[in-house]
C-alpha positions in Angstrom: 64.0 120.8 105.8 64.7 119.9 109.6 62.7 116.4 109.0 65.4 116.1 106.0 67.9 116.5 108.3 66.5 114.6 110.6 66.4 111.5 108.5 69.9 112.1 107.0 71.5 112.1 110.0 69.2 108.3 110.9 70.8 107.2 107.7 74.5 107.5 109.1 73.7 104.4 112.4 70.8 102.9 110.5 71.3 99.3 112.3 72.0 101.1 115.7 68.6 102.7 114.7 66.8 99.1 113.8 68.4 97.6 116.7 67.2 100.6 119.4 63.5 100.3 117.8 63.6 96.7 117.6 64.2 97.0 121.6 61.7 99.4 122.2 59.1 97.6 120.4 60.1 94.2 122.2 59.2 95.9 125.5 56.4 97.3 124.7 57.1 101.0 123.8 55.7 100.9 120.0 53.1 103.7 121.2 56.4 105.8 121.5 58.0 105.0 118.2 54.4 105.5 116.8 54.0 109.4 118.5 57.8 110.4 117.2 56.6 109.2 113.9 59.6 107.0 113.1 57.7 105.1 111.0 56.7 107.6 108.7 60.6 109.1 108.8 62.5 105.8 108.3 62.8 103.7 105.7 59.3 100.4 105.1 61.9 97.8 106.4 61.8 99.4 109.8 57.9 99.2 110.1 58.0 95.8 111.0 59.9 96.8 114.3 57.3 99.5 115.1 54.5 97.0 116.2 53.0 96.4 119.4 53.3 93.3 121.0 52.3 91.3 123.6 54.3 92.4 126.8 55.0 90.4 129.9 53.0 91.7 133.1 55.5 94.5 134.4 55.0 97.7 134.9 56.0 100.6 132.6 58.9 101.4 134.5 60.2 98.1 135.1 60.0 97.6 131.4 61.8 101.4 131.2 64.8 99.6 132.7 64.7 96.8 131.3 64.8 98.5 127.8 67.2 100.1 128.9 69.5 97.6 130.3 69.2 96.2 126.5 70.1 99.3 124.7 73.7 99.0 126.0 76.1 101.1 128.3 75.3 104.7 127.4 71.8 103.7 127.7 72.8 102.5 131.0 74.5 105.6 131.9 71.7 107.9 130.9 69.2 105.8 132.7 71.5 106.1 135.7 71.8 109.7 135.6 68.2 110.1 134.9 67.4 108.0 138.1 68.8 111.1 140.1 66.6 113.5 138.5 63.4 114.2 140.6 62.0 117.2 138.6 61.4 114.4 135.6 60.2 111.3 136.7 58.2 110.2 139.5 59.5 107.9 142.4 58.6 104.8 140.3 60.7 105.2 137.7 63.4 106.9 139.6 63.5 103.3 141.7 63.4 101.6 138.7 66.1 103.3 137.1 68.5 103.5 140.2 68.8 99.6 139.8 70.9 99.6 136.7 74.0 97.8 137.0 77.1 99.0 135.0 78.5 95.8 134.5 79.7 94.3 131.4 82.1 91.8 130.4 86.3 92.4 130.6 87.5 93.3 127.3 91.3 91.0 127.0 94.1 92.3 128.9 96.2 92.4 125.7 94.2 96.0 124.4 94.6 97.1 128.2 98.4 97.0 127.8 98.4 98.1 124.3 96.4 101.1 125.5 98.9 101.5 127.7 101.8 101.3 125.6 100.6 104.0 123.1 99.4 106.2 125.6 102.4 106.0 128.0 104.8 105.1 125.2 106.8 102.6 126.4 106.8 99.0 127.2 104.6 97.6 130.1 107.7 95.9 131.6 109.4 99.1 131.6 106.5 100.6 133.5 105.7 98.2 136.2 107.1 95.2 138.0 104.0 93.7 137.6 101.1 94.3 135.7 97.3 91.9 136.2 95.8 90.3 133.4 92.4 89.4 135.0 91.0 93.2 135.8 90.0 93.4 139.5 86.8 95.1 138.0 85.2 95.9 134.6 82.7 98.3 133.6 81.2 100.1 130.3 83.4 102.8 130.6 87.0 101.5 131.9 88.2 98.8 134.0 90.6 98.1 136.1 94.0 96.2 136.8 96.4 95.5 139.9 99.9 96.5 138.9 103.5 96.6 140.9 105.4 100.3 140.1 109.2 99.7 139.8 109.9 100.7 143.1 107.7 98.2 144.5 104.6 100.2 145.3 101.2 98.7 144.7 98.7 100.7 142.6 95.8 100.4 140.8 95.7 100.8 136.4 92.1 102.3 135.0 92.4 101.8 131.5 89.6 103.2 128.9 87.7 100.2 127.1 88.2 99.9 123.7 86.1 102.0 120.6 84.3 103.5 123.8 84.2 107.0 123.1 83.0 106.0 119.0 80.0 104.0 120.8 79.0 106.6 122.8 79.3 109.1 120.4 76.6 107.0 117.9 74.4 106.3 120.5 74.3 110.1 122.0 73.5 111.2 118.7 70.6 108.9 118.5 69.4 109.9 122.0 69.2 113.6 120.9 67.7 112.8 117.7 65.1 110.8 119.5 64.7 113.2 121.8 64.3 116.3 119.4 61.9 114.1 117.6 59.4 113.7 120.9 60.0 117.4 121.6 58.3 117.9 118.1 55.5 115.7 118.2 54.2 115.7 122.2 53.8 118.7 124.4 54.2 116.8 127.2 57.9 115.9 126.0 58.4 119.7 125.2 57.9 120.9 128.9 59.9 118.1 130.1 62.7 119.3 127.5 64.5 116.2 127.0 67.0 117.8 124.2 68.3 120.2 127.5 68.9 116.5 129.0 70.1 114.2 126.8 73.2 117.3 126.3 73.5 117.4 130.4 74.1 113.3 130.1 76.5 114.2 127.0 78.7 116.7 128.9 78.1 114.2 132.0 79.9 111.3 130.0 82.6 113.6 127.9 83.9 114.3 131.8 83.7 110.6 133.2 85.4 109.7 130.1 88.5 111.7 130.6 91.0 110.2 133.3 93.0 113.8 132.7 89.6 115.3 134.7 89.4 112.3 137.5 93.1 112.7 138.1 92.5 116.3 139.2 89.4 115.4 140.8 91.2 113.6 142.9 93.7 115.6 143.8 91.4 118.7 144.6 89.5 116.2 147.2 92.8 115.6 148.9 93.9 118.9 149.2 90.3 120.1 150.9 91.0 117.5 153.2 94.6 117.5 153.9 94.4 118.0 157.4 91.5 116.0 158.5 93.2 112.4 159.5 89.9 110.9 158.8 90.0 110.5 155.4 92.4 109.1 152.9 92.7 110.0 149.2 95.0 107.9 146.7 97.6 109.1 145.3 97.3 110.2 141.3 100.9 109.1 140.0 101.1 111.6 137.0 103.5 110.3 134.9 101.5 107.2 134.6 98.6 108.5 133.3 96.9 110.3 130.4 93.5 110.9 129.2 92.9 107.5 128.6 95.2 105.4 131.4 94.8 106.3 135.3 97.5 105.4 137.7 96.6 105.3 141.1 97.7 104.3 144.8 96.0 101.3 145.8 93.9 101.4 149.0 92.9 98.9 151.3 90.6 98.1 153.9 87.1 97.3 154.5 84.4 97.5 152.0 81.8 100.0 153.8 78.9 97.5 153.3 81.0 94.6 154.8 79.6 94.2 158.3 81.2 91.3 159.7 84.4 92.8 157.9 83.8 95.6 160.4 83.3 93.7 163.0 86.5 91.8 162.8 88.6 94.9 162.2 87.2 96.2 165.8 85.7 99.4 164.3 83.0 101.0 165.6 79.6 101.6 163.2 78.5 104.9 165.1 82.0 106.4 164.8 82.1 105.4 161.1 78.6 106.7 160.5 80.0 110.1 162.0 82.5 110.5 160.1 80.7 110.0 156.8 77.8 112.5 157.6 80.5 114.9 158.6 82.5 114.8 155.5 80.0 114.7 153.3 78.1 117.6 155.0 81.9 119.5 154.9 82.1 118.4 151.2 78.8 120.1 150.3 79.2 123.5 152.8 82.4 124.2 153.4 84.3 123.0 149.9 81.3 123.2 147.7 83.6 120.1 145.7 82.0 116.4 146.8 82.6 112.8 145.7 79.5 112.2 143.7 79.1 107.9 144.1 79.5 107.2 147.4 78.5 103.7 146.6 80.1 101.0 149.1 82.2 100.1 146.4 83.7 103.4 146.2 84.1 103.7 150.2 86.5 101.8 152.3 87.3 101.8 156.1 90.6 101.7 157.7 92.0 101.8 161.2 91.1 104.6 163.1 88.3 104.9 161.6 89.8 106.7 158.9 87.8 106.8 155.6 89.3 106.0 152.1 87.7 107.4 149.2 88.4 105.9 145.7 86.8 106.8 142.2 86.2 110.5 141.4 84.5 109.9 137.8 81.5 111.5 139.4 82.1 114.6 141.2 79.7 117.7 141.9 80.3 121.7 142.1 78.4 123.9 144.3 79.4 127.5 144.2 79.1 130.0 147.2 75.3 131.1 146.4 74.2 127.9 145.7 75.8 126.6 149.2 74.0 129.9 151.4 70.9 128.6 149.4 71.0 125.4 150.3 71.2 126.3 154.0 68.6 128.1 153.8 67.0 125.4 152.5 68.1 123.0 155.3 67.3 125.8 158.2 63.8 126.1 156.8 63.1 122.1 156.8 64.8 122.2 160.6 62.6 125.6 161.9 59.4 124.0 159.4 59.6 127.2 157.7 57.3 127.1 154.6 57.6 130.8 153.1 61.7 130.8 153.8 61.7 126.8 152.1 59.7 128.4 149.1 62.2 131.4 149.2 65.0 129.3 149.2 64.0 126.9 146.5 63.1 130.3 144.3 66.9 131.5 144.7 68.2 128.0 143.6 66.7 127.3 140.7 65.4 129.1 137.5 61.9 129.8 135.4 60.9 131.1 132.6 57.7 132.7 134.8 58.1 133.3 138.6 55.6 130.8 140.5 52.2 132.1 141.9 53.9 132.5 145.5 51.2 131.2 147.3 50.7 128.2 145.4 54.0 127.7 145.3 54.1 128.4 149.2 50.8 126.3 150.1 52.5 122.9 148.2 55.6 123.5 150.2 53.4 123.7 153.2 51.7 120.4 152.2 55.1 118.2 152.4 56.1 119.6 155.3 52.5 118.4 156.9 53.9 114.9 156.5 56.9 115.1 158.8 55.2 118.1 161.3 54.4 114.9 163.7 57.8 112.7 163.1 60.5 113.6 165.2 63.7 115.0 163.5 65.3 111.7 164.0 63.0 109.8 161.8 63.5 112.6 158.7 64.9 111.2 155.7 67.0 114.0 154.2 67.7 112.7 151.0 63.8 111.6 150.3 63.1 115.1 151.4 65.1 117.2 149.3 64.0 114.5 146.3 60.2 115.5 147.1 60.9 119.1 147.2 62.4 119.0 144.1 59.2 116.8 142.5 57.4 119.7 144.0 59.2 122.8 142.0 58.8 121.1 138.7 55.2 121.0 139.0 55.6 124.5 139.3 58.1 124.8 135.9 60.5 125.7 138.2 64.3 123.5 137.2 66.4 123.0 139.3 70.5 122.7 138.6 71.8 119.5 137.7 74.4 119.5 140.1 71.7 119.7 142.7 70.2 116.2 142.1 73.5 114.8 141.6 74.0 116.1 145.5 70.3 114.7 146.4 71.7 111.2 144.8 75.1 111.5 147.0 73.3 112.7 150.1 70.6 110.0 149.6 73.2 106.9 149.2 75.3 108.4 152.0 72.2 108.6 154.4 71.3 105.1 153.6 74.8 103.8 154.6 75.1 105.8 157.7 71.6 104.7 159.0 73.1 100.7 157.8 75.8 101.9 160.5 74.3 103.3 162.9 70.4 103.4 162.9 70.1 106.4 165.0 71.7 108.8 162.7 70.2 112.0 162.4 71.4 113.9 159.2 69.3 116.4 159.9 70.9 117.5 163.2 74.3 116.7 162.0 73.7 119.2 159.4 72.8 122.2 162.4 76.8 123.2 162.7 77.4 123.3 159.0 74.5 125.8 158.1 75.6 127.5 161.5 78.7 127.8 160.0 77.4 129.3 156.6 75.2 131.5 157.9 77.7 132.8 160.2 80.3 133.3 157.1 77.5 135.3 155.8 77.0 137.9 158.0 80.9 138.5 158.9 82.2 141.6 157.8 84.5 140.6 155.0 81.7 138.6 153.3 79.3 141.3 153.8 82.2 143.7 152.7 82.7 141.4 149.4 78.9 141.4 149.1 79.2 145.4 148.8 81.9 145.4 146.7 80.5 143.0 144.7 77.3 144.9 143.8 79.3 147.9 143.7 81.3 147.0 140.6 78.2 145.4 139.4 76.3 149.1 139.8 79.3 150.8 138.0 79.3 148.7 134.6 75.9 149.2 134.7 76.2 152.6 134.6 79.3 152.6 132.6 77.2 151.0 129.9 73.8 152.5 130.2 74.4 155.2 128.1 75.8 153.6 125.2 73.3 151.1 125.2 70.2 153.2 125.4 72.2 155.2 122.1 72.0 152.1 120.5 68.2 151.4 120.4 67.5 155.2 119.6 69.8 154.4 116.7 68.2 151.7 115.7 64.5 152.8 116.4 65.5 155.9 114.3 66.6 153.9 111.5 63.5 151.6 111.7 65.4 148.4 112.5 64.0 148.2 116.3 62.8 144.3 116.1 60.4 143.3 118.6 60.1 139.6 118.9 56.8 137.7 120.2 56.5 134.1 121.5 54.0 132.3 120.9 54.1 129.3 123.2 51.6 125.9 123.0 51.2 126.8 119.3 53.5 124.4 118.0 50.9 121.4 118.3 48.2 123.2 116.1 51.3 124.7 113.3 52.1 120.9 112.9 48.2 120.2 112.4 47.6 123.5 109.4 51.4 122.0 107.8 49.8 118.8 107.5 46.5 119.8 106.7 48.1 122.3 103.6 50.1 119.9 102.5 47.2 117.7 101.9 45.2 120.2 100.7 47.8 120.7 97.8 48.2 117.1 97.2 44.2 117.2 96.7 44.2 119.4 94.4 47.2 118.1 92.2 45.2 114.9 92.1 42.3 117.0 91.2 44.5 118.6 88.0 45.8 115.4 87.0 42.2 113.7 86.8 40.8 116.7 85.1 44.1 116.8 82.4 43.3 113.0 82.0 39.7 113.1 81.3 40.4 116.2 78.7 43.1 113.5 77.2 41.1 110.8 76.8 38.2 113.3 76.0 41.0 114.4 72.9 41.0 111.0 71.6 45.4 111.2 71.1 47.1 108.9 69.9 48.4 106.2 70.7 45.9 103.9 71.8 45.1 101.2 74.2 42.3 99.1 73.6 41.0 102.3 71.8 41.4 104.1 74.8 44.0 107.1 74.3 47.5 105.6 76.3 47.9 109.4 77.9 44.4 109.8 79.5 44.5 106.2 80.5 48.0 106.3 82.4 46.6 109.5 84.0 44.1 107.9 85.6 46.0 105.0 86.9 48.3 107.4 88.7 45.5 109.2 89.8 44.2 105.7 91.1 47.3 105.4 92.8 47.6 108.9 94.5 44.2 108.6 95.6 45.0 105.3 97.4 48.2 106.8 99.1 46.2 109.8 100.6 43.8 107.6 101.8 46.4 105.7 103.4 48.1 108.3 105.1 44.9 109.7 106.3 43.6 106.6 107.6 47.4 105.6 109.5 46.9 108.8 111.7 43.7 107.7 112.7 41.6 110.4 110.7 39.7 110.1 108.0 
């Protein structure tokens, strides 16, 4: 019934189907459209797309992006968050992947003010002095205009593209069919659990899609920082803006990957560098709230060395335990602590089956052995944490989402800060931060909380102990106590028996029907063909004809 379903729901986007396979195919990834068994679920005119052919010398994750970069902007997007995500692809295809460009073509300024109009509801003129045909930039999910308020202040208009959220929608659906289909037929794609992803890049989008979210993003990032004169947030104008139209303050100055810009402005790059490392590292211990693109795009510099921040589509979360964690994490990498690293990692992630401890202890033990000799200095703290992370998922060990979406930020950051000033050390600029945390840890009012904490924790236990155990006396007294087994890697061999039963029965139909026709023709009924009875004769044919589609089938999943 689920393949029903399945094919029901291919049905609905049939050409966004035959357009997806026809891309895969093109670059080579038939061998995948062959394992999910597409061609067997979709209709004979969407075989032809499911060959192999010849592919241009590349390697399989260069062809990865470049399918993907075909498929469109959600494609794009998913590849994009996916290129964050160390526990699932290897370095290859992580670099691969981080080179997709979100760029597409304007869409005309006349739906950009008519989205306005409707959302805001009334007329542009009425709502600016001036408002910019040509957008200042364009992109799959929005872009963006210059525009004058009425009182002469210059902002900045972010206006949702067109029919966006119905694209997305179609081809988000087809990812998680896709996905649910190489869950089912590959237990390598079952560990990796690409259905548990493809719904992380669907809540990912639904929240870069609404302006309503970015708008408070934005604000929450200038209160954290309201009395730190290093950094400048625009200001969200409320009244022009709605879930699909974003109104903001426009900021100037120089683009942070603009070195003769900097240059000219008479800034100075170690001062700059500072100041990212430092809010960036406040961001992700103090506030647990940080700006998730730090792109140079995203970043300008202004006198003072002050440090505008525009765009909070992306943002990330990181709640208290998760923030002790990670300083724990950082401490042991500092000290070259291998049992407090594997600790740490343990307390921030989650498993179905806690690690052998050793091994677990021994690999972390292993990446360490290639920075023992490097001083701190030359530490990459964004490749780090991306390694450790490859390293838990060999162990089944996942790690939160919002963690690699802090790896990407911290990586990008680095990378900027090290353009600025080569001698940055994130490492040691992180020392005062997990000094801080730890510190905040062991006061008494924390530790007091902590008590407290597990204190009302101990009491509803307690509370509902009793009750409970009443309950499964109940319900072992009344024979309804269900025990429930899992059997896990057992999927693979179920698939095998269904197929094998179901060509078992099909055998033995065919058998019946050859039998029925020889005791037909055996009969000698009328009417006649030939003087062969009609019955016995059309028996045969189909027979003929069943006989030929088994082989068929047998012989297209390479078994006879």
């Amino acid at each position: 019934m689920g393949g029903l379903q399945v094919l029901g729901r291919t049905y609905r986007h049939l050409n966004r189907y035959r357009e997806v396979g026809a891309i895969l195919a093109k670059h080579g990834f038939g061998d995948l459209l062959h394992m999910m068994r597409l061609d067997s679920r979709l209709e004979s005119s969407l075989r032809g797309i499911m060959s192999h052919p010849p592919v241009e010398e590349a390697s399989r994750p260069e062809r990865v992006r470049l399918a993907v970069q075909d498929l469109g902007p959600t494609f794009v997007k998913a590849g994009q968050y996916l290129s964050t995500r160390a526990d699932l692809l290897s370095s290859e295809y992580l670099r691969e992947l981080a080179k997709l460009q979100d760029r597409v073509p304007p869409f005309p300024a006349e739906e950009a003010r008519r989205i306005v109009e409707e959302d805001l509801g009334r007329p542009i003129s009425r709502l600016f002095s001036r408002f910019d045909n040509r957008p200042l930039a364009a992109a799959s999910i929005a872009q963006i205009h210059a525009a004058r308020l009425t009182d002469g202040r210059e902002v900045v208009v972010k206006v949702e593209r067109p029919d966006i959220r119905r694209v997305v929608a179609v081809d988000l659906e087809i990812m998680a069919r896709l996905a649910a289909l190489a869950e089912k037929h590959s237990a390598e794609w079952r560990r990796r659990k690409p259905t548990r992803v493809i719904a992380e890049i669907s809540r990912s989008l639904d929240r870069e899609m609404d302006f309503a979210m970015e708008a408070a993003h934005t604000e929450r990032f200038a209160r954290q920082f309201e009395g730190d004169p290093t950094v400048r947030v625009p200001e969200v104008h409320r009244a022009l803006s709605s879930a699909r139209v974003l109104t903001l303050e426009r900021l100037d100055g120089v683009k942070a990957d603009d070195d003769a810009g900097i240059a000219r402005a008479g800034l100075d790059p170690r001062i700059l560098a500072e100041n990212l490392g430092r809010q960036y590292l406040a961001m992700i211990f103090i506030h647990g709230f940080f700006h998730a693109d730090p792109h140079p795009g995203n970043l300008f510099f202004q006198p003072d060395h002050v440090v505008a921040y525009v765009d909070f589509g992306m943002a990330g979360r990181l709640d208290r335990a998760t923030r002790e964690a990670l300083a724990d994490v950082f401490y042991a990498v500092s000290e070259r602590d291998e049992a407090l690293l594997g600790r740490a990692l343990l307390s921030l992630a989650e498993y179905d089956e806690e690690p052998d401890p050793r091994a677990f202890e021994d690999d972390m033990a292993e990446l360490m052995d290639q920075y023992a000799d490097r001083p701190l200095a030359e530490w990459r703290l964004g490749r780090m944490l991306e390694q450790l992370f490859q390293t838990t998922a060999r162990h089944s060990v996942r790690i939160p989402p919002e963690l690699f979406l802090m790896v990407k930020a911290l990586t990008e950051l680095e990378s900027l800060a090290l353009r600025l000033d080569p001698r940055f050390d994130a490492i040691t600029a992180c020392t005062p931060f997990v000094r801080r945390v730890h510190e905040e840890r062991a006061s008494p009012g924390r530790v007091a909380e902590r008590l407290a904490e597990a204190g009302r924790e101990t009491l509803d236990l307690l509370a509902s102990a009793p009750g409970e155990l009443r309950d499964i006396i109940h319900q072992a007294r009344r024979g309804r106590l269900l025990l429930e087994f899992e059997h896990k890697g057992l999927e693979p061999v179920l698939v095998e028996l269904d197929q094998a039963s179901n060509r078992l029965a099909y055998a033995l139909l065919l058998g019946a029907l050859v039998i029925g026709s020889a005791l037909m023709v055996h009969a000698d009924l009328p009417p006649y063909w030939r003087g062969i009875p009609v019955l016995g004769l059309a028996g045969f044919v189909l027979s003929a004809l069943m006989a030929f589609w088994l082989l068929l089938a047998i012989l297209r999943h390479g078994r006879l």
